[in-house]
C-alpha positions in Angstrom: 23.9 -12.9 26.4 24.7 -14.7 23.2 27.1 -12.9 20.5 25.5 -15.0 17.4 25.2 -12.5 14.5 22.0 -12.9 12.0 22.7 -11.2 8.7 18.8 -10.2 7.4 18.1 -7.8 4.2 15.0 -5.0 5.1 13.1 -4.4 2.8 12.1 -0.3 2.6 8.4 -1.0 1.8 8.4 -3.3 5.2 9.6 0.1 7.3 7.1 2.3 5.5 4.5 -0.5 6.7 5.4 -0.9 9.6 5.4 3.3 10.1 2.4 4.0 9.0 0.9 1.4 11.1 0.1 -1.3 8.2 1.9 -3.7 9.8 1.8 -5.9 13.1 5.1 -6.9 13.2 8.2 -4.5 12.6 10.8 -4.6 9.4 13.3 -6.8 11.6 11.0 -9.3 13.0 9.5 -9.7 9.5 13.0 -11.3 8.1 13.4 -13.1 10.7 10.8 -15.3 12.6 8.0 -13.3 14.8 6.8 -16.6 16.2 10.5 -17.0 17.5 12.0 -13.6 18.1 11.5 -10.6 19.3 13.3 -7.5 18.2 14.3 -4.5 20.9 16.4 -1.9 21.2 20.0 -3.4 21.6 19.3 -6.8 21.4 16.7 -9.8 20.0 15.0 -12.1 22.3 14.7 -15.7 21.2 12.1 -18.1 22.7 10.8 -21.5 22.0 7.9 -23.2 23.0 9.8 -24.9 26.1 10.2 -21.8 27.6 14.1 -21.1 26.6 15.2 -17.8 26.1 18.3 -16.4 24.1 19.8 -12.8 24.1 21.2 -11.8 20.6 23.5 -8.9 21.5 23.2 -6.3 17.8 26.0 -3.9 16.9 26.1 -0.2 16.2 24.4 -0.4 12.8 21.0 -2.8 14.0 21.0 0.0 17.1 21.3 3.3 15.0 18.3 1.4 12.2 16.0 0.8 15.2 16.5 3.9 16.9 15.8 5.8 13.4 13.0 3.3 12.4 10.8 4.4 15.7 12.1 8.2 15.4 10.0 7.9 11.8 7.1 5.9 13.7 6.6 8.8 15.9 6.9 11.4 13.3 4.5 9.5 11.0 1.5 10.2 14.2 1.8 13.5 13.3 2.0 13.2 9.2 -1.2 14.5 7.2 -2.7 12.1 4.7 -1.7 13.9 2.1 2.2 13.2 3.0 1.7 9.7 3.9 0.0 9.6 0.3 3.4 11.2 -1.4 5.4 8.7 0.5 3.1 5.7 -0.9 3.4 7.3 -4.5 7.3 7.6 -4.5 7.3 3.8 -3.4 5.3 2.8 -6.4 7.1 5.3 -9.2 10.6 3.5 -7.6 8.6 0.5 -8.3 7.6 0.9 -11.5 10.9 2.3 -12.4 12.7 -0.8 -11.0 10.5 -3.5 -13.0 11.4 -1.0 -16.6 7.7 0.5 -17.3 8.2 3.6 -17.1 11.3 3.5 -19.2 9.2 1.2 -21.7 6.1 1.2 -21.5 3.6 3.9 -22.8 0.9 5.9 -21.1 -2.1 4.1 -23.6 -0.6 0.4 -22.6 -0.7 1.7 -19.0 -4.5 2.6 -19.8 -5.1 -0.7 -20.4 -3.1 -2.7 -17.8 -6.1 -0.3 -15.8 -8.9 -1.4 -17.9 -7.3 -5.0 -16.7 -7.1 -4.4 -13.0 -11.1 -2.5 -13.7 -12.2 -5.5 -14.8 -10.5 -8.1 -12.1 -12.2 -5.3 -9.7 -15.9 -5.7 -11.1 -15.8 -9.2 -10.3 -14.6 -8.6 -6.7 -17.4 -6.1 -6.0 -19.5 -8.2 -7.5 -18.3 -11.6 -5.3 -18.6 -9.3 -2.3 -22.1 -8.2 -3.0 -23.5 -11.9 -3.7 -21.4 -12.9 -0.8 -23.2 -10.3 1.7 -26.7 -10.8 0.4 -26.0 -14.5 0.8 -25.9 -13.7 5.1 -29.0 -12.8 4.8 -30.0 -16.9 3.9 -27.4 -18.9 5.1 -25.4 -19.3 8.2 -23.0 -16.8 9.5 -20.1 -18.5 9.9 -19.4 -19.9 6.1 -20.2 -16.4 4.3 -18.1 -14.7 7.3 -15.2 -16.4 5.3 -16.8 -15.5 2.1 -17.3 -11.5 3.0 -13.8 -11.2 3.9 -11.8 -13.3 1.3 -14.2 -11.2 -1.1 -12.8 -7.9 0.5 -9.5 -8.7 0.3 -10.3 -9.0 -3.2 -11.7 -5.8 -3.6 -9.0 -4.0 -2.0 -6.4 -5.7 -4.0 -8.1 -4.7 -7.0 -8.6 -1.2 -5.8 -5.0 -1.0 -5.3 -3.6 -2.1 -8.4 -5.9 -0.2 -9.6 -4.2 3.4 -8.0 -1.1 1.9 -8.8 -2.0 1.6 -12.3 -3.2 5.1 -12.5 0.1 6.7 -10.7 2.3 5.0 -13.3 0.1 6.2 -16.0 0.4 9.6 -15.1 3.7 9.5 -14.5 4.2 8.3 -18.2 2.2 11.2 -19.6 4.3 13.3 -17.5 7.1 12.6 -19.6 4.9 13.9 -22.8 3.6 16.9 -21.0 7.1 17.8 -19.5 8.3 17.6 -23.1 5.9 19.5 -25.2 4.0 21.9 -22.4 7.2 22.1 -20.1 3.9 20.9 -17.5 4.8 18.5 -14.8 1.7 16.5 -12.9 1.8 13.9 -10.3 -1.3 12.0 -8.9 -2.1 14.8 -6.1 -2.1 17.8 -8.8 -4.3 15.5 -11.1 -6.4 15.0 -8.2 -6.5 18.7 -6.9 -7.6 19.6 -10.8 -10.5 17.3 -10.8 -11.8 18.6 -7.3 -11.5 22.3 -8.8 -13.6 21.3 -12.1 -16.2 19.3 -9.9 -16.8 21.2 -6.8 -19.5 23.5 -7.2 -21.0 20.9 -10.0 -24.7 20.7 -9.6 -26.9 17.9 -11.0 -29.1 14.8 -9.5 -28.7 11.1 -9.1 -30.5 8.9 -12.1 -30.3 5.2 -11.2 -27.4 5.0 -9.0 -25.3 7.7 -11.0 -24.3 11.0 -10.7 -25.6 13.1 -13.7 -24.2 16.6 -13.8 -26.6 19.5 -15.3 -25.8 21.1 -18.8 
């Protein structure tokens, strides 16, 4: 076996990924080259397309991250939604706290970065909806491609969208933690709105949901 070393930077949001099951590839072989190698307990395999093989021997500290990395994988089969859901809103308040906006920005400017990402959204749904209806003329193949680049739109847009809202809240925690001595988070925001609309009667009037007075 070969004693090269390869130094390689993971990235936290890559394990979270790659626990949850978002990802194909683990953290490791992301950095690296998952055409080339192949990561495993103790060691990484290196192939090429003439059929060579190489065994990287890793140290204590690649051995102890693996060995922790699939002890989370194997926890996170038996997490709720509701904690994979905390783990994904930690992620983006670190985020938003590394990139400065919730040390400067305000929760009305956040409002409107989500009136931004609304808008960018509308015109996904609305690509996604010409783009199925268009399958019903055309051939298959060509909107195939159409339908799913217009999905991916629609769940980036979706997602920025959350993202927006968890950093908004998490500004107007600041005011309400300050003046009500009331902390919320995305889940107790959530949980309120459940409460108020739960037992909310009403009927549908051209595609919306109209509540009763």
């Amino acid at each position: 076996m070969s004693e090269d070393i390869i130094n390689i930077t993971v990235a936290k949001e890559d394990i979270f990924d790659y626990v949850v099951g978002n990802a194909t590839y683990d953290p490791i072989e992301k950095c690296i080259d998952p055409t080339l190698y192949e990561t495993y307990g103790d060691f990484i395999l290196r192939h090429d397309d003439d059929g060579n093989r190489e065994y990287i021997n890793q140290g204590e500290d690649y051995q102890y991250f693996y060995k922790e990395m699939y002890k989370l994988k194997n926890l996170a089969k038996t997490m709720g939604k509701q904690e994979i859901l905390r783990i994904c809103e930690k992620l983006v308040l670190e985020w938003g706290q590394n990139k400065g906006i919730l040390d400067s920005s305000t929760p009305l400017r956040q409002l409107a970065k989500t009136q931004e990402e609304l808008d960018e959204t509308k015109m996904a749904i609305t690509k996604f909806m010409c783009a199925v209806d268009h399958v019903l003329l055309e051939d298959i193949d060509n909107q195939d491609d159409a339908i799913k680049r217009a999905l991916e739109e629609v769940i980036d847009g979706a997602g920025d969208m959350l993202v927006t809202i968890i950093l908004f809240i998490a500004l107007a925690n600041k005011l309400t933690k300050t003046y009500l001595n009331k902390e919320i988070d995305s889940v107790s925001c959530l949980q309120a709105a459940y409460d108020e609309i739960k037992g909310r009667t009403g009927k549908m009037v051209d595609g919306l949901f109209v509540k009763d007075n």
